[in-house]
C-alpha angles and dihedrals in degrees: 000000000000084000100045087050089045091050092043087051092050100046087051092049093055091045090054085047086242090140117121082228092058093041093055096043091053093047111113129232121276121267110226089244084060093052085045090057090050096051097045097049086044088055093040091069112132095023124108143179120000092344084065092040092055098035086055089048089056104033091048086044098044112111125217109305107252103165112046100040105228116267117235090256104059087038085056093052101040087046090053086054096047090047099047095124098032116109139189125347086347087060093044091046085050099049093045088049089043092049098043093061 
């Protein structure tokens, strides 16, 4: 009967499109605000408090950087972020466009 109950559960939940499958694949893409975000709290670990606070208000107000051109390093990891739901041979174009800026 438990299993009856679990299977009918189930069933209902795919046909509501309340699978974790169907959920990713309707996400939209990221805003560049959103990637921003991303980057800024990934690069914020370790800090707390008002240190954090005032490291996130920069870092999310912070324009392109004109002056200091970006090391490899910071273009890899905003590219990543920016490709995260690229695959296959559309990820690897991406990334070769993104690092050759």
């Amino acid at each position: 009967m438990t299993k009856l109950l679990s299977l009918i559960a189930v069933t209902f939940a795919f046909a509501m499109g309340l699978s974790p499958l169907a959920q990713a694949a309707d996400a939209p893409a990221k805003t560049a605000q959103q990637s921003k975000m991303t980057t800024c709290n990934k690069d914020a670990e370790g800090k707390k408090g008002d240190e954090r606070k005032a490291f996130m208000k920069e870092c999310l107000s912070a324009k392109k950087e004109v002056a200091a051109p970006a090391t490899q390093q910071t273009k890899m990891k905003t590219c990543n972020v920016d490709a995260k739901d690229k695959k296959g041979d559309e990820r690897k174009a991406f990334m070769k466009e993104c690092l050759s800026k």
